[in-house]
MARMAR-564326 format. One line per field, with one value per residue: residue number from 1; x, y, z of N, C-alpha, C, O in turn. Coordinates in Angstrom, 1 decimal, m for minus. Layout:
BEGIN
num <- (NUM ...) $
nu <- (X ...) $
nv <- (Y ...) $
nw <- (Z ...) $
cau <- (X ...) $
cav <- (Y ...) $
caw <- (Z ...) $
cu <- (X ...) $
cv <- (Y ...) $
cw <- (Z ...) $
ou <- (X ...) $
ov <- (Y ...) $
ow <- (Z ...) $
END
This chain:
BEGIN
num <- (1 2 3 4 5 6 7 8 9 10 11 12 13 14 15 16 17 18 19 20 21 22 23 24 25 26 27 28 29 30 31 32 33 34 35 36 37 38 39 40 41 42 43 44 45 46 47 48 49 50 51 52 53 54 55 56 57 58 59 60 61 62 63 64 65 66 67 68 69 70 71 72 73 74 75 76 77 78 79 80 81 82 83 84 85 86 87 88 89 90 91 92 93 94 95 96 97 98 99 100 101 102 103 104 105 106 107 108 109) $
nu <- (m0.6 m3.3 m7.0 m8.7 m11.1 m13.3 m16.1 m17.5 m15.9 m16.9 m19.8 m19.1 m18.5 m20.3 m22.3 m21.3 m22.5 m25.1 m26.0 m26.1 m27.0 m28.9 m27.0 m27.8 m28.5 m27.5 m30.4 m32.0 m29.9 m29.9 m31.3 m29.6 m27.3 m28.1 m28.2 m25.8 m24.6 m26.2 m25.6 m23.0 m20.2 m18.7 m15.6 m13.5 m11.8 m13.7 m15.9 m14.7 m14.0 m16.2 m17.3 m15.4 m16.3 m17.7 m19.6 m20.4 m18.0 m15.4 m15.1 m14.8 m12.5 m10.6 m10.9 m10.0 m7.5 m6.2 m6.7 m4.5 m2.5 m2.6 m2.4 0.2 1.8 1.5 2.4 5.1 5.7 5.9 7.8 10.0 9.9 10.3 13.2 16.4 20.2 22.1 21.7 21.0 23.3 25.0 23.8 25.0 27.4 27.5 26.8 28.7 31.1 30.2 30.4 33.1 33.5 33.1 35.2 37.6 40.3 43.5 43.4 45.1 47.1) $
nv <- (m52.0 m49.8 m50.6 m48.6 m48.8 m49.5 m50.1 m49.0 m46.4 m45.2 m45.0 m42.8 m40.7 m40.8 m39.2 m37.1 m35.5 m35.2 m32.8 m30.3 m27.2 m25.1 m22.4 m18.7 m15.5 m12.7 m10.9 m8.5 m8.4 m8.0 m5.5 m3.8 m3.8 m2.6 0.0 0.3 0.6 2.7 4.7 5.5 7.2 8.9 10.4 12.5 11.4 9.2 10.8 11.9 9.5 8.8 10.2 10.7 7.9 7.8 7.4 9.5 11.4 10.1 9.3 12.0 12.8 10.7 11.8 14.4 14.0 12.4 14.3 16.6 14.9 14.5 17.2 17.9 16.5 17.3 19.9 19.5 18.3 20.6 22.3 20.8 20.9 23.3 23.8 25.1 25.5 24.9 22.7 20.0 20.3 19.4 16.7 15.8 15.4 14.3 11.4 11.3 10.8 8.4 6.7 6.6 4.8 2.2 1.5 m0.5 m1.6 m3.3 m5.9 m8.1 m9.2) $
nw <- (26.5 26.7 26.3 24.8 23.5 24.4 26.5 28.3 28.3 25.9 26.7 28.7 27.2 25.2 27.5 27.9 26.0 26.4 28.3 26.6 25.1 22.9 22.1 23.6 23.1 25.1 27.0 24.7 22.9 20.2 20.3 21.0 19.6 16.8 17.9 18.4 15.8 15.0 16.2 15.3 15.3 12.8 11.3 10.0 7.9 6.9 6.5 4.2 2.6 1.7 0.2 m2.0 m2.6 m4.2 m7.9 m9.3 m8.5 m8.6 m10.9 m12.2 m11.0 m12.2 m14.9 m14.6 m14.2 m16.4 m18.3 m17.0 m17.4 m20.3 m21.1 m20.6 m21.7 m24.3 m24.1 m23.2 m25.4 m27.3 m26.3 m26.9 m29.6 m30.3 m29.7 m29.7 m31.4 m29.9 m28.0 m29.9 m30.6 m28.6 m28.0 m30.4 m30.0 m27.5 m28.7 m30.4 m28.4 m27.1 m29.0 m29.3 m27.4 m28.1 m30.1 m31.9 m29.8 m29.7 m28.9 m28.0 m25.6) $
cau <- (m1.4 m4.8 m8.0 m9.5 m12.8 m14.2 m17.7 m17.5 m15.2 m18.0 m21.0 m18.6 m18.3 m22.1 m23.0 m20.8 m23.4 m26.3 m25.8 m25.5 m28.4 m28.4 m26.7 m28.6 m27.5 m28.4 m31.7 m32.1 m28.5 m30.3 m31.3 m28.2 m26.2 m28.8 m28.2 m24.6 m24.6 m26.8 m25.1 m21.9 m19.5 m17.7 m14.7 m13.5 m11.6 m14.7 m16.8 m14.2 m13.7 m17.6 m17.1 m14.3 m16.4 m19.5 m19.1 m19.7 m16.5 m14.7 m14.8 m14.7 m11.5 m9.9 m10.8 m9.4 m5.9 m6.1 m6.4 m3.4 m1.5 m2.5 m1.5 1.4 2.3 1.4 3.1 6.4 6.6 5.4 9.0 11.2 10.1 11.1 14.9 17.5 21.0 22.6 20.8 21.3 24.6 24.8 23.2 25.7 29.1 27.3 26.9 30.4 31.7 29.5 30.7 34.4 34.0 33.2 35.9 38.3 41.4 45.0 43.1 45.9 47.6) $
cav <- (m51.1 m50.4 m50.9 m47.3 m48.6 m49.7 m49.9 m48.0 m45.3 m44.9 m44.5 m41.7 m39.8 m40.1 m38.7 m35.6 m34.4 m34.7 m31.1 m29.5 m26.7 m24.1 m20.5 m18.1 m14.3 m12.2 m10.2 m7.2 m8.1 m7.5 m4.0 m3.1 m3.8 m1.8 0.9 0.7 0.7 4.2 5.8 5.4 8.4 9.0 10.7 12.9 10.7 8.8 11.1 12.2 8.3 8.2 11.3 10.1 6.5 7.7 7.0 10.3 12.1 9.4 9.5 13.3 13.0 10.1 12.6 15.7 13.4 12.2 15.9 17.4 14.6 15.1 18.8 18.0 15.7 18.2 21.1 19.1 18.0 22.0 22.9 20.0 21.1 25.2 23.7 25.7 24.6 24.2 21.4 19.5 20.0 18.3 15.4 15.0 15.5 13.0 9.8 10.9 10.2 6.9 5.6 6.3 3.4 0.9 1.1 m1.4 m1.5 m4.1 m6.8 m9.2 m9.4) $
caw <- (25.8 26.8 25.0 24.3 22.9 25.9 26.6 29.7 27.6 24.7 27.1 29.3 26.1 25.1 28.4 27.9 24.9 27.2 28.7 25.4 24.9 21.7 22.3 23.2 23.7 26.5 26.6 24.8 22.3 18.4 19.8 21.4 18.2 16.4 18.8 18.4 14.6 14.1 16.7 15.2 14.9 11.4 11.2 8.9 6.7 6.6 5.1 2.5 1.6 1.1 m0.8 m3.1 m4.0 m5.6 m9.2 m10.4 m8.6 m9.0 m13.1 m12.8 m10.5 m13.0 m16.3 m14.5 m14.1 m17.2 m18.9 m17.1 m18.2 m22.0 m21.2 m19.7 m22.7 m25.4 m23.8 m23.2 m27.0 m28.4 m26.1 m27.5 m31.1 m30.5 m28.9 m30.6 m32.0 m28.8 m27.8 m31.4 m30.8 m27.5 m28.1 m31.0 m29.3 m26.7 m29.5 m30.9 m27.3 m26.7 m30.6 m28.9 m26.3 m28.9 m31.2 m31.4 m29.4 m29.5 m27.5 m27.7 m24.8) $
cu <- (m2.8 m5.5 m8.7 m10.8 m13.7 m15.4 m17.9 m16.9 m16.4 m19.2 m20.6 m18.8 m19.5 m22.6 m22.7 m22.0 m24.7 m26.8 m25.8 m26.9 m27.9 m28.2 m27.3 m28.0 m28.4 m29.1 m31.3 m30.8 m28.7 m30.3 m30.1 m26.8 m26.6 m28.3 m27.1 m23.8 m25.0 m26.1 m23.7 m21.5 m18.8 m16.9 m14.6 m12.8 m12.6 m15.3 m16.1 m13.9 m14.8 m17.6 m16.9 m15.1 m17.2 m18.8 m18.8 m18.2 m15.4 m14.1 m14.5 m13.0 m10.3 m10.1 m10.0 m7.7 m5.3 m5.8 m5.6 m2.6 m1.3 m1.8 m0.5 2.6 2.7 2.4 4.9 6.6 6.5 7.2 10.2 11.1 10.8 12.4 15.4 18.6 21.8 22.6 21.0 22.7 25.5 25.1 24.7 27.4 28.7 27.7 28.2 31.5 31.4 30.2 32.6 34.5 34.1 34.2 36.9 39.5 42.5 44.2 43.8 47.0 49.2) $
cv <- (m51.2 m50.6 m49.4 m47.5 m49.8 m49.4 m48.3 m46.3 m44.9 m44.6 m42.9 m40.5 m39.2 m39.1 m37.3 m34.4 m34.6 m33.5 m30.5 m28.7 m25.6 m22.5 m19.5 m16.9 m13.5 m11.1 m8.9 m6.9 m7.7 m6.0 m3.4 m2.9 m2.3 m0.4 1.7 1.3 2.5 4.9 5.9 6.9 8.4 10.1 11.7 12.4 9.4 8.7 11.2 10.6 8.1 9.4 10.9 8.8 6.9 7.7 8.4 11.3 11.3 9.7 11.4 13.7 12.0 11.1 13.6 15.2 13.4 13.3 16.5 16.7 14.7 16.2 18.8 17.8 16.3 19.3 21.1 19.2 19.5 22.5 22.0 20.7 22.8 24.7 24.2 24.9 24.0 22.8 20.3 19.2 19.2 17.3 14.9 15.0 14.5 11.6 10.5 10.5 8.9 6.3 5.3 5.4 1.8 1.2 0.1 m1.5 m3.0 m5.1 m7.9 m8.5 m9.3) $
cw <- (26.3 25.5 25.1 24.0 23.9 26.3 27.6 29.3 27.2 25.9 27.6 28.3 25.7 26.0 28.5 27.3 25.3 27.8 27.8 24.9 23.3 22.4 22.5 23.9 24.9 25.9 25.7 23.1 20.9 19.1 20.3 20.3 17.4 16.6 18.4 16.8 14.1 14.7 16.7 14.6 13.2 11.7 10.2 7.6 6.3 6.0 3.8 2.0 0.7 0.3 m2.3 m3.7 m4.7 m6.8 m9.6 m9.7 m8.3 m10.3 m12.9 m12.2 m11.6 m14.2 m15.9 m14.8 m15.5 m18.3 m18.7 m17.9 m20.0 m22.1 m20.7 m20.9 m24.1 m25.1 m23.9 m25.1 m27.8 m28.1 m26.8 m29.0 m31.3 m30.1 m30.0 m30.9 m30.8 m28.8 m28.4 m31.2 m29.8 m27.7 m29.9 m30.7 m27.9 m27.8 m29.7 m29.6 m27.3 m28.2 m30.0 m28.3 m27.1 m30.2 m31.1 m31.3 m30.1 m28.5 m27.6 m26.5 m24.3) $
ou <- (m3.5 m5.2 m9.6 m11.7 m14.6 m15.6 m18.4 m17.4 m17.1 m19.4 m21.3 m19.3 m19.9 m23.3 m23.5 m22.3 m25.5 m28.1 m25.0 m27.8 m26.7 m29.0 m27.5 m27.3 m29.5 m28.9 m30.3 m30.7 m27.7 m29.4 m29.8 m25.8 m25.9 m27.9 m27.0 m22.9 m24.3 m25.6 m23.1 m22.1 m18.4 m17.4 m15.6 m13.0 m12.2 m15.7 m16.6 m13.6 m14.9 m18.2 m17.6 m14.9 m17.5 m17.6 m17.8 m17.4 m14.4 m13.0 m13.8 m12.2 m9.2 m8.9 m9.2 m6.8 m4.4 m4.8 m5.3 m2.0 m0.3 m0.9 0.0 3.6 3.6 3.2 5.6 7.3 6.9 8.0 11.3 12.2 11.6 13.1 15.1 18.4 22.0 23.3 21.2 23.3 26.5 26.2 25.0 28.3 29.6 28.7 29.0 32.5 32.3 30.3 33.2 35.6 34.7 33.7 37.0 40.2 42.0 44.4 43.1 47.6 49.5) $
ov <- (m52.3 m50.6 m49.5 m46.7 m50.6 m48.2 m47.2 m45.2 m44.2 m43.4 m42.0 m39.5 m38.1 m38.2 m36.5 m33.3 m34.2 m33.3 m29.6 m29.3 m25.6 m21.8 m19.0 m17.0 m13.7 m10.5 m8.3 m5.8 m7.1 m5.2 m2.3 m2.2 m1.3 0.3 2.9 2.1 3.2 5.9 6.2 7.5 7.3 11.0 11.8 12.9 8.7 7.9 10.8 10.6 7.5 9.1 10.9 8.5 6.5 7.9 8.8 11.8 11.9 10.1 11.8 14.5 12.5 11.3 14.0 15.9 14.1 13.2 17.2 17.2 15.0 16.5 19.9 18.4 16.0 19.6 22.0 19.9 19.5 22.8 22.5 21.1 23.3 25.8 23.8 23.7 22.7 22.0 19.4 18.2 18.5 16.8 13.7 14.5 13.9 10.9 9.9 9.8 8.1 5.1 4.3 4.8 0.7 1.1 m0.2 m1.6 m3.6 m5.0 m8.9 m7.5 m9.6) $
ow <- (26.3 24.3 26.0 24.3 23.7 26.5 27.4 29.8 28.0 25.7 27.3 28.6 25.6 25.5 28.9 27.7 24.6 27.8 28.1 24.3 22.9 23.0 21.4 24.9 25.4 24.9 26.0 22.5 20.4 18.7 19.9 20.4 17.3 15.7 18.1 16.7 13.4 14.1 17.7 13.7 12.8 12.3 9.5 6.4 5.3 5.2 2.6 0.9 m0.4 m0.7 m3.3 m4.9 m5.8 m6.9 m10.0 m10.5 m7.9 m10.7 m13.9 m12.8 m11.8 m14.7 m16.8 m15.3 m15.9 m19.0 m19.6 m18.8 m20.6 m22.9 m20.4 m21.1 m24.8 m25.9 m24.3 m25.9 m28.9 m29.0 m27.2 m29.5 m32.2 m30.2 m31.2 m30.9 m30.7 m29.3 m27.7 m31.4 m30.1 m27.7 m30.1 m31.3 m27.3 m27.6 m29.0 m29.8 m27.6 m28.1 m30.2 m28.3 m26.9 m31.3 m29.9 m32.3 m31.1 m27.3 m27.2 m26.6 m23.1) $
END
């Protein structure tokens, strides 16, 4: 097994972080960002996203939804309440089927 913590080790290691300066970018790279930033293209699903967040057509796009659906809601239950006999009579020759499945057969064997 060696010995790892060896003098001669420990100084090698020190010596590495002697060369070690702080980062610095090449000339000119804040305004070139800058640059790159304003003269950015937008798209057109872009604009219409910045369109869509502002608050107020947002709320005016959530109330308009909101409104069909009430009218949607109202309008359905005005036509259930006009349904003629037909209909009535349907719906009860359906449950007198569905009450036929549950009655009780011979379940001995």
């Amino acid at each position: 097994m060696q010995n790892n913590s060896s003098p001669d080790k420990i100084e090698e290691v020190l010596n590495i972080l002697d060369g070690i300066k702080k980062a610095e970018p090449k000339p000119f790279f804040y305004t070139r960002v800058r640059a790159r930033l304003e003269a950015a293209h937008f798209t057109f699903w872009d604009r219409i996203s910045a369109l869509i967040s502002r608050p107020g057509i947002a709320f005016a796009g959530i109330s308009l939804v909101l409104i069909l659906n009430l009218f949607a809601i109202y309008s359905h239950t005005m036509s259930v309440s006009n349904n003629d006999q037909t209909d009535v009579a349907s719906t009860e020759e359906y449950s007198v089927v569905t009450n036929s499945f549950y009655d009780i057969e011979n379940n001995k064997p």
